[in-house]
N, C-alpha and C positions, 0 to 999 in steps of 0.2 A: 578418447579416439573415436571417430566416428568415420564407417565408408559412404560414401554420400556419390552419385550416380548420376548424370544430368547429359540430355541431349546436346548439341551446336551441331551448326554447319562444319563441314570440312575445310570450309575458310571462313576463319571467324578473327577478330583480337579480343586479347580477356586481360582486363586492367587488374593488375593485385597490387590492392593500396591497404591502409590502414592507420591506427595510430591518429586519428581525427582528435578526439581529445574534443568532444562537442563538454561544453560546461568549465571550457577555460576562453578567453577574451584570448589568447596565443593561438588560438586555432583561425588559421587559412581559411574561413569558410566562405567568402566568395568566390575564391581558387578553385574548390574543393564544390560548388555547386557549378560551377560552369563546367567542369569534368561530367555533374551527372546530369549536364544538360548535350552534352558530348556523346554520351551514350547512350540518353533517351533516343537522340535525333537518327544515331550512326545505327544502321539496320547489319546483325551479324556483329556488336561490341555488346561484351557481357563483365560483369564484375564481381569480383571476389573481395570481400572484405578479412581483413586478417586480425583483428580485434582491436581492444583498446578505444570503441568507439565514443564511449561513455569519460569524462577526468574521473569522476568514481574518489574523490580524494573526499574524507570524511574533515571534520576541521582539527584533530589532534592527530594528522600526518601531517610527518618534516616538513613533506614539499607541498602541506596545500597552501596558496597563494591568497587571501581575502582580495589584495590588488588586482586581481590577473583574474579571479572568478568571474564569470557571468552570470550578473545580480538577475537574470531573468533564469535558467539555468542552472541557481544552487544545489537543490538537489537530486537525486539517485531517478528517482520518477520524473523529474521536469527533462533531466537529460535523456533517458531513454525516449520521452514523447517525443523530444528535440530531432536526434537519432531514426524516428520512426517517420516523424513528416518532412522530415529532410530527405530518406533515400526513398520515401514512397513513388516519387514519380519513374524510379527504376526496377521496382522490387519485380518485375518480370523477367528480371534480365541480373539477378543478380545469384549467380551461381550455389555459394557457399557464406554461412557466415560464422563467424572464426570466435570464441571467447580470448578476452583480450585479460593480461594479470592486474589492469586498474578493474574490469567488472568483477573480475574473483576475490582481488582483497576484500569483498563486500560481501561474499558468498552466504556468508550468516543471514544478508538480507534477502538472499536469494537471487537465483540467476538471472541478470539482465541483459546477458548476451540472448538468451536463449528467450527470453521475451521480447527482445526486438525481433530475432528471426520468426518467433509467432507470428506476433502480428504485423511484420512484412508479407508473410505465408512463404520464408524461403526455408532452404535445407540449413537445421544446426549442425557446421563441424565440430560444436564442441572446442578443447584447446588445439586440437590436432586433428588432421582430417587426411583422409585418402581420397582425393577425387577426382573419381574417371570419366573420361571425356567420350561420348561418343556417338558416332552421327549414323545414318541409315545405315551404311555397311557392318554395323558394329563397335567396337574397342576401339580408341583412335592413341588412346595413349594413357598414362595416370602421372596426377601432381601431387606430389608431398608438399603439406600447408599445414605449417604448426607458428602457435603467436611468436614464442621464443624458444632459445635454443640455451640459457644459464652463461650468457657472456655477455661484454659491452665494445664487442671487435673496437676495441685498442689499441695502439700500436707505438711503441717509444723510439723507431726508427726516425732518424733526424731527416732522412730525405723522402721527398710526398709520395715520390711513386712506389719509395720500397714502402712507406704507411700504407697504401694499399691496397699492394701485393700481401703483407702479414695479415689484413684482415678479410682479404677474399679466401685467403689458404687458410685462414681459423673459419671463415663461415662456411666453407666445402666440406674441413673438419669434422664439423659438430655436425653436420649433416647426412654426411655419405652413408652409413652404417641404418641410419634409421629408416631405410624401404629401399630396397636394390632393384625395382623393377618399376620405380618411377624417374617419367625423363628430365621434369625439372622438379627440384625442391625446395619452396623460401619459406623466410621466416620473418615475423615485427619484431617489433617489440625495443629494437636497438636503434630505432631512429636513424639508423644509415642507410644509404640510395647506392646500392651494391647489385651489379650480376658477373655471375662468372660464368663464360662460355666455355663450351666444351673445350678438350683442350686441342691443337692443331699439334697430334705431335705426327713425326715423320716416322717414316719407314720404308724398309724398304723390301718387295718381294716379284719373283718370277712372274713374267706374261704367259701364255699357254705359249707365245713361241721358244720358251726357256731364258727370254731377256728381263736382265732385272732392270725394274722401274721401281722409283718413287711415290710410295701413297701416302695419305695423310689419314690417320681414324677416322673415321666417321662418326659425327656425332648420334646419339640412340633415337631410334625411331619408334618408341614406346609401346614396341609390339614383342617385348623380348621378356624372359621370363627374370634375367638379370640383365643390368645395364651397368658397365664398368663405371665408376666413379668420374673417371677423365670424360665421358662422354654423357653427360650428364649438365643440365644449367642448371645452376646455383643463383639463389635469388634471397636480398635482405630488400623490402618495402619502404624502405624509407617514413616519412610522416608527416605532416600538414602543421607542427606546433613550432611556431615562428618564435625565437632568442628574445630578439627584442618587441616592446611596446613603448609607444611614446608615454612619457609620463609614468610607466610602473615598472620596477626591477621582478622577475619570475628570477626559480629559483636555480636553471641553467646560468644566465647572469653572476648571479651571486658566487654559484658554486667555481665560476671562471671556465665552463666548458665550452670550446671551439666550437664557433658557428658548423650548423650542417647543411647540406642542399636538402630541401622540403623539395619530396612530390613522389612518384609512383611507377612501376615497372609497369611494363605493353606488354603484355607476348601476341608474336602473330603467329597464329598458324594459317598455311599455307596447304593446302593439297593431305590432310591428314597428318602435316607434320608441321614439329614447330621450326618457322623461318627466320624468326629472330626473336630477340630479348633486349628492349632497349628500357635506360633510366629515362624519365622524363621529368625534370627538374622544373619547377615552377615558379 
């Protein structure tokens, strides 16, 4: 765990992507640099990486692929240099960076999350990070950022939307207990392109003229020392590592796992607060 502290404007967007998978031939990465050419160019756009940057797969793991590797890329140092002159043209602007559990199964080899973040010269979260957002006035708000959370949000409901629903109410789950005074909380690692917004529930209470009216929660404005769970955004990152390639079976394929949407959540904040949370699918 690490607390990690970082200026922005009070109107800023901050991309949390992750899950690149640089050193596999399934990785999006024309996708994935026209993003960090998106936010070289875009003045007030910052980025959080959530780990996983490195495949990190040694060759007597199940799932390393000889097919699917990139023969320039093979190994543990070719992909961190990958990693390091791939996000160099952003590293000003990139908030936090996250260890991902492909760079720690290697950990014997030593840390290579925390080697890129070196020599990008950004702040290491380590696996999990707290971090607070804030501009000339102050504190504007704090985000819980950890790679995973020890699940593969699954769902054996027959119909899509309750699939869903089961895995946004398992990613709030694992989430909600672990920081109660951060307004949104996500997490990798699950390859899913997931947010859950605050929740709109109803209520109902007195006007000062003694007439009852209809209000709705409001969602947390990240200035509270607890933030109730319902009002609170829930974030899984989604990931860049594409199912199929022409010509080689990876081992999603083999294993018969449903295609995913590949790409990355936006938060905007607006005015000190956050204004939305959308998936941006690629």
């Amino acid at each position: 765990m690490k607390r990690v502290t970082r200026q922005v404007p009070a109107d800023c967007t901050i991309i949390l992507t992750g899950d690149t998978h640089d050193g596999s031939n399934l990785f999006a990465r024309e996708a994935y640099q026209e993003l960090l050419a998106e936010i070289h160019d875009t003045t007030g756009m910052y980025l959080i990486h959530m780990g996983d940057a490195c495949e990190s797969r040694c060759t007597d793991h199940r799932y390393f692929e000889l097919a699917t590797a990139d023969p320039d890329r093979l190994t543990p140092d070719f992909q961190v240099d990958s990693v390091v002159e791939t996000h160099r043209c952003v590293s000003g602007k990139i908030l936090a960076w996250l260890q991902g559990n492909h760079e720690w199964s290697l950990h014997r080899y030593g840390d290579l999350s925390a080697r890129i973040a070196r020599e990008l010269q950004v702040p290491y979260g380590t696996y999990t990070c707290r971090l607070a957002l804030n501009d000339a006035h102050g504190c504007m708000m704090k985000l819980f950022l950890t790679h995973g959370i020890g699940c593969q949000l699954t769902s054996n409901a027959k119909d899509l939307e309750q699939q869903q629903a089961n895995m946004k109410a398992t990613l709030k789950r694992r989430l909600q207990n672990k920081s109660g005074d951060c307004v949104l909380m996500a997490c990798g690692d699950t390859h899913k392109l997931l947010v859950v917004q605050p929740a709109q529930r109803l209520f109902l209470a007195e006007d000062d003229h003694g007439t009852l009216k209809s209000h709705y929660v409001r969602p947390g404005d990240g200035q509270e020392r607890w933030i109730e769970p319902d009002r609170r955004w829930y974030v899984n990152t989604g990931s860049w590592l594409k199912m199929y390639q022409e010509g080689v079976s990876g081992y999603a394929e083999r294993f018969g796992f449903d295609p995913i949407e590949l790409g990355y959540a936006r938060i905007e904040i607006r005015d000190r607060k956050i204004h939305n949370v959308e998936k941006v699918v690629i």
